[in-house]
C-alpha positions in Angstrom: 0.0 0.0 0.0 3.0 2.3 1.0 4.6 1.6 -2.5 1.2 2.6 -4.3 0.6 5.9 -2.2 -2.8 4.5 -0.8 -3.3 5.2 2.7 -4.2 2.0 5.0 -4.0 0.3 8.6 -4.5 -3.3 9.9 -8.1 -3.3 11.1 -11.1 -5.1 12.5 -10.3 -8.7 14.0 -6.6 -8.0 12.3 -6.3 -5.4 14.8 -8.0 -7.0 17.6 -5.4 -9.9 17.2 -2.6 -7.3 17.5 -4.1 -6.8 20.7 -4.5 -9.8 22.1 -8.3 -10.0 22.0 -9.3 -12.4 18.8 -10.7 -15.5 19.9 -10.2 -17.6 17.5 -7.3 -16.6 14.5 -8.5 -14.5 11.8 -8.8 -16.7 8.8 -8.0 -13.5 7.0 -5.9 -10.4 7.2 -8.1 -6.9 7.1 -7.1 -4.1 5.9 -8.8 -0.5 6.1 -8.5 1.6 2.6 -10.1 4.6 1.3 -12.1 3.1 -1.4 -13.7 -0.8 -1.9 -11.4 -3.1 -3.3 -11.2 -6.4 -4.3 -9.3 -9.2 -1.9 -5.9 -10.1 -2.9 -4.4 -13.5 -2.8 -0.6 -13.5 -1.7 0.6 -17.3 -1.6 -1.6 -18.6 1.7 -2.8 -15.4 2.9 -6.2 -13.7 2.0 -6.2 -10.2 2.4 -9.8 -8.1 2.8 -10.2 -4.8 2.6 -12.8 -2.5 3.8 -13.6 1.1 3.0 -13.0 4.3 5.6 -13.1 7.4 3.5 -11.8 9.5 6.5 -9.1 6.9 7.5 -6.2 9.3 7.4 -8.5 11.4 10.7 -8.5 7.3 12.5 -6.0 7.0 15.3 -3.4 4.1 14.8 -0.3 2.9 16.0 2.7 1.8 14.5 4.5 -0.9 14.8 8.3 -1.8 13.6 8.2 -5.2 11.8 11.1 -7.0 9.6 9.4 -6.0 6.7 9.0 -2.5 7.7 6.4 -0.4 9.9 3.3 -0.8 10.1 -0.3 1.1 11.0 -2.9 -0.6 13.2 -6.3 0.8 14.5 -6.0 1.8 18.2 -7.5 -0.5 20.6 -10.4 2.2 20.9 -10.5 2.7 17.1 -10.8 -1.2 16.4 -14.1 -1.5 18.8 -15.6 1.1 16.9 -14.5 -0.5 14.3 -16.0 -3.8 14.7 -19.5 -2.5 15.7 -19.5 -0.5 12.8 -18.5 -3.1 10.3 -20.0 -6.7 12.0 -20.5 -8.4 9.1 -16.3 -8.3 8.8 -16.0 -9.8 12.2 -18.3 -12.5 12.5 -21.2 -10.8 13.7 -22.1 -8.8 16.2 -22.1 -11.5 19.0 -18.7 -12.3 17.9 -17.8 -8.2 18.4 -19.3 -9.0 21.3 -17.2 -11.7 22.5 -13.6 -10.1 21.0 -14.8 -6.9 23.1 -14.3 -8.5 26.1 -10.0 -9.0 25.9 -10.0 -5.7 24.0 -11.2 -3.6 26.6 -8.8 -4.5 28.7 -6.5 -2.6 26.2 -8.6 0.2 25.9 -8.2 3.7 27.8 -11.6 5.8 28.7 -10.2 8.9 27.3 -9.0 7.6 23.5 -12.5 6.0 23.5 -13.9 9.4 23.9 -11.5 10.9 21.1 -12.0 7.9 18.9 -15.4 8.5 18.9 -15.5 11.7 17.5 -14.0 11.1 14.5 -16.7 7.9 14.0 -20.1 7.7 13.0 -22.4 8.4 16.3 -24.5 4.8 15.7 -20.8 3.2 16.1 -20.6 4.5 19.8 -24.2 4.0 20.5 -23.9 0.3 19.7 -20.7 -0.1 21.4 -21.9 2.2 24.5 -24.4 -0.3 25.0 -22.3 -3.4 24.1 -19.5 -1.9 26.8 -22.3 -1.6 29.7 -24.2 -4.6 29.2 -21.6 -7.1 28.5 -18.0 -5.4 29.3 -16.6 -2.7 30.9 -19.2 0.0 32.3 -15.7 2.8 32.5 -15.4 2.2 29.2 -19.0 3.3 28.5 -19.5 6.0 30.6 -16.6 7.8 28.4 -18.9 7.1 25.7 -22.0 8.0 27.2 -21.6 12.4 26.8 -20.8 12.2 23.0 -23.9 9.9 22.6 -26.1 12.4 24.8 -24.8 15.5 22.6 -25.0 13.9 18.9 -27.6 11.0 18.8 -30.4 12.4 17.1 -32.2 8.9 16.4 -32.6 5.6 17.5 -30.6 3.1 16.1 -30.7 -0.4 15.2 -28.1 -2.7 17.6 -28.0 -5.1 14.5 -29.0 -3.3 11.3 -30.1 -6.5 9.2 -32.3 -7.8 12.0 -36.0 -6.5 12.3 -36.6 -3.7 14.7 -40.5 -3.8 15.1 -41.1 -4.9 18.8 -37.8 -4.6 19.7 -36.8 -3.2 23.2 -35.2 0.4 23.4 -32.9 1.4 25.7 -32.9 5.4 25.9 -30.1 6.0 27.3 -28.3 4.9 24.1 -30.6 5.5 21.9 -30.6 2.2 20.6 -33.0 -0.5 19.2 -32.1 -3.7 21.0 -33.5 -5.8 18.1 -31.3 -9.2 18.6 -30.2 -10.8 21.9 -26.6 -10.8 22.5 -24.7 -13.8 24.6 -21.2 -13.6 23.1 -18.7 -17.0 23.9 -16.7 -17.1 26.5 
């Protein structure tokens, strides 16, 4: 990506890995880009990309490999990541589930930064994700920007119906599917 001038970071369960919070090994290496692009094949490893159009405003860290350095989503970055792009990490009880060992990695006050350069449904659904399942420090650093900038509700799982699902108000969120992530 470096030798083509196209900006990019390890991301998603990639990221999480880096981390120390993937459950199971990423079958897959993920990649964040600007633009959709097709996966690559290079010998036994499949790489997928997602599009960010803002990715140069994402926080990352780099790291020093043999090959070079290399850009990874923050901790706080990836969990916003994940809930904003579920169908790239298994689902959202799988976001669930790597959300556990990632918040252990995560710091209150990035989380709050990192969240203003996301889309506002990314902390709602993580807000709640963080309070119910994780870490409630974690979510109260989330809980101001969601107050300020939620307009509407929003679905916990986009694809799933919404009709007679529970709300909870103070994330403005539709909890429209049940969420037991594995231990």
């Amino acid at each position: 990506m470096d030798l083509a001038g196209q900006p990019y970071y390890f991301a998603l369960l990639t990221a999480a890995e880096q981390y120390g919070a993937a459950h199971h090994r990423p079958q897959v290496v993920q990649v964040m880009v600007q633009k959709n692009r097709a996966a690559v094949e290079c010998g036994q490893v499949r790489v997928e990309f997602a599009a960010r159009h803002d990715l140069e405003r994402v926080f990352v860290r780099e790291f020093n490999t043999p090959r070079g350095v290399v850009r990874y989503s923050t901790p706080e970055v990836t969990a916003l990541e994940l809930v904003g792009y579920p169908k790239h990490a298994g689902g959202i009880a799988n976001v669930a589930a790597v959300l556990g060992d990632l918040a252990e990695e995560m710091e209150a006050d990035a989380l709050s930064r990192a969240a203003g350069v996301s889309p506002v449904s990314w902390s709602q659904r993580l807000g709640y994700l963080l309070e119910r399942l994780v870490e409630s420090d974690l979510a109260e650093a989330l809980a101001p920007f969601v107050e300020k900038h939620a307009r509407s509700y929003t679905p916990l799982r986009r694809a799933a119906p919404t009709s007679g699902a529970a709300r909870d108000a103070a994330w403005k969120l539709i909890v429209n599917v049940d969420i037991e992530p594995d231990e």
